[in-house]
C-alpha positions in Angstrom: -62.4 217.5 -198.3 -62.4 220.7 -196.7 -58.9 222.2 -194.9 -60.8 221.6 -191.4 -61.2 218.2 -192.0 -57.7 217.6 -193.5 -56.7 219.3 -190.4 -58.7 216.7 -188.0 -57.2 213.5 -189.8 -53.7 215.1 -189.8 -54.0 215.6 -185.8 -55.8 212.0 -184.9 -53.0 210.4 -186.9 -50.4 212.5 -185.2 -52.2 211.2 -181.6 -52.3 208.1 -182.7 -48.2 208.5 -183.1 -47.5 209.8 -180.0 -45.1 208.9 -177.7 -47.2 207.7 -173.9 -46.8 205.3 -171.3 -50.2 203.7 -169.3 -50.4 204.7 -165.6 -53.6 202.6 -163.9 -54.6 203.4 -160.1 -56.0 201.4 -157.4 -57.4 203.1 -154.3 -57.1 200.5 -152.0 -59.4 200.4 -148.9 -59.4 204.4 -148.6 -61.3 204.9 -146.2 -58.9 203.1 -142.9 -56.2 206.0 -144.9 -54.1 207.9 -142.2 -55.6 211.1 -143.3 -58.4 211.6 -145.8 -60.4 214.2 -143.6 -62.0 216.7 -145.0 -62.2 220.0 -143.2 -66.1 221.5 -145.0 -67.3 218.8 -147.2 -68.8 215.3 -147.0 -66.5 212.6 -145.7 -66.8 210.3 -148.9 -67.2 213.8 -151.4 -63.7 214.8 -150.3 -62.1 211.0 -150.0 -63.5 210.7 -153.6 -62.1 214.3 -155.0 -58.9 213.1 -153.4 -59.4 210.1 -155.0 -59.9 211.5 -158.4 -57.4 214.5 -157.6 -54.4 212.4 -157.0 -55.1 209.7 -159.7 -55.0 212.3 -162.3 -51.8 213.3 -160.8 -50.2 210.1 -161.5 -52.2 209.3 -164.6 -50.5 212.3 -166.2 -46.9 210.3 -165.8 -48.4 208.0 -168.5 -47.3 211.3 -170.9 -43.6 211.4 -169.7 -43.3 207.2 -170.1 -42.2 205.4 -173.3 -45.2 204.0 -175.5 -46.3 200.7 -174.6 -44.7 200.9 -170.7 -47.5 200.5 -168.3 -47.2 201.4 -164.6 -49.5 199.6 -162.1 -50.3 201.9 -158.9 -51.9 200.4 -156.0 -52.4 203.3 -153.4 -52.0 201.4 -149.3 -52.4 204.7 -147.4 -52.5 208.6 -147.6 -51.7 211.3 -145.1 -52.1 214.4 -146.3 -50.4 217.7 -145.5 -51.6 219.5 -142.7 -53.8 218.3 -139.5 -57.7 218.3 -139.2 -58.4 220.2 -136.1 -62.0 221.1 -135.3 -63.6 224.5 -134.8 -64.8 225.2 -131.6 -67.4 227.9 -133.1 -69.0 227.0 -136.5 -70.0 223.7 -138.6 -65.9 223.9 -140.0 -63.0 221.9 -139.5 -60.0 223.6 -140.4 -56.6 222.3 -141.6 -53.5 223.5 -139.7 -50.7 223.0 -141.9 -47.1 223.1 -140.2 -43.8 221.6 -141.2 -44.6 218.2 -138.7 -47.5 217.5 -140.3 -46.1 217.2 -144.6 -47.3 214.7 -146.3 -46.9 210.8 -146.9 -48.2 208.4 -149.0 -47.8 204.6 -149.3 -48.2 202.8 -152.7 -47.0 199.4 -154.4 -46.5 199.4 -158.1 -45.3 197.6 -160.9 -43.8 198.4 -164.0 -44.0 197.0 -167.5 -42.8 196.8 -171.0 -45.2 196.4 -173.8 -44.2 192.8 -173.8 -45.3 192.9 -170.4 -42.3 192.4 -168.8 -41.7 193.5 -165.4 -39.3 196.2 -165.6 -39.3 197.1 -161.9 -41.7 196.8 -158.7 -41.8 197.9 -155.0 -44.3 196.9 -152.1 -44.8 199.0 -149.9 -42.8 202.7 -151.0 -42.9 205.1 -148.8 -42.9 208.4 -150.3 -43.0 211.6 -148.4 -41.7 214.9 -148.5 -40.8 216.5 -145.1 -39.8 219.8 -146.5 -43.3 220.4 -148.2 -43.2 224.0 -146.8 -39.6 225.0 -147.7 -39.9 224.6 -151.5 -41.5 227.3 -153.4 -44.8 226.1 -154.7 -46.3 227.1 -158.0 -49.7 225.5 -158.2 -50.4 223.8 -161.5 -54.5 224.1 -161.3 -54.7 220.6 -162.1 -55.4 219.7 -158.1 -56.3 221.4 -155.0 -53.8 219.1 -153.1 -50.7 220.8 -154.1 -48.0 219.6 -151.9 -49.2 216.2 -152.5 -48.8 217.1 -155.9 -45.1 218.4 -155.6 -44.3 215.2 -153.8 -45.7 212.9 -156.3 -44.1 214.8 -159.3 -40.6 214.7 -157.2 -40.9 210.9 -156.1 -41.6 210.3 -160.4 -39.2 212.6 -161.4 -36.6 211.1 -159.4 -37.7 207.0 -160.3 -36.6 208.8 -163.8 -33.1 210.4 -163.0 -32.5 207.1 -161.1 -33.0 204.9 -164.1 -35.8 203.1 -162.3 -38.5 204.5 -164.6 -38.0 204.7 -167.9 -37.4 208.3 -170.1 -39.1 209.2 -173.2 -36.8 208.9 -176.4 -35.2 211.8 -176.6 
C-alpha cells in the first residue's frame, strides 16, 4: 500500500475512535411557530433554511457529548430575533431588530446513555436570551441566524457547567 492509503485507514480508524454524542431534531408543527417569517424569500424556503440552519446548530452538540449519549430535541416553537415589519415601497419585508424583540425558543428533550437510560429530560424549556444585542457577536459562518445561534450555544453550554448535560472525558 501506498502512504496515501496508509494515511486514509489510519484516519477512518481514528474516526471510528472518536469521542461524540447523537443529537436528533424534530421540528414540530413549524409552521403555527411564533416567528418564522421571512423578510425576501418564500414562506416555506426560509421556514426550511431555519429548519435546517438551527438543526445543524444543535446537531453540532453531538461533538461536545460523551460517545454513546444521545439527546432527543423536539422543537414546540421559535421566535426569532427581530420583528417582520413590511415595506410600504418594494416587494420586501424587512426585519427590525431591537432589544424587545431577542429571541426565544421552546423545545422538549430527553437525554440518554448508551444503555438508553434517561439521564435527564424537560417539557416545555424555555430558552431565550434577552440581552441578544449586548454581547459581542462573532459569527461562526455555520448559520445566518446568529443570535439564535449564541443562544443555543449558551443554553448548551450552561446544561454542561450545570451538570445537566454531560462533559466529554477530559
Amino acid at each position: 500500500m501506498d502512504k496515501r492509503k496508509w494515511l486514509l485507514l489510519g484516519a477512518m480508524m481514528a474516526s471510528s475512535l472518536a469521542w461524540a454524542g447523537d443529537v436528533s431534531v424534530r421540528w414540530e408543527k413549524p409552521d403555527d411557530y411564533t416567528d418564522i417569517r421571512p423578510t425576501n424569500e418564500s414562506r416555506e424556503g426560509f421556514r426550511d433554511r431555519v429548519c435546517k440552519e438551527l438543526g445543524k446548530v444543535f446537531e453540532g452538540y453531538g461533538k461536545k457529548l460523551p460517545d454513546g449519549v444521545k439527546l432527543e430535541i423536539t422543537v414546540l416553537d421559535l421566535d426569532l430575533a427581530g420583528d417582520v415589519r413590511p415595506m410600504m415601497h418594494g416587494n420586501n419585508d424587512v426585519r427590525i431588530v431591537k432589544d424587545i424583540y431577542w429571541p426565544r425558543m421552546t423545545i422538549n428533550y430527553v437525554l440518554k446513555d448508551a444503555s438508553g437510560k434517561v439521564l435527564s429530560e424537560a417539557t416545555k424549556e424555555e430558552i431565550k436570551d434577552m440581552n441578544f444585542l449586548m454581547a459581542s457577536h462573532i459569527p461562526t459562518g455555520n448559520t445566518s441566524l446568529f443570535y439564535e445561534e449564541k443562544m443555543l450555544d449558551d443554553w448548551f453550554r450552561n446544561k454542561q457547567r450545570s451538570g445537566v448535560f454531560p462533559k466529554l472525558p477530559s
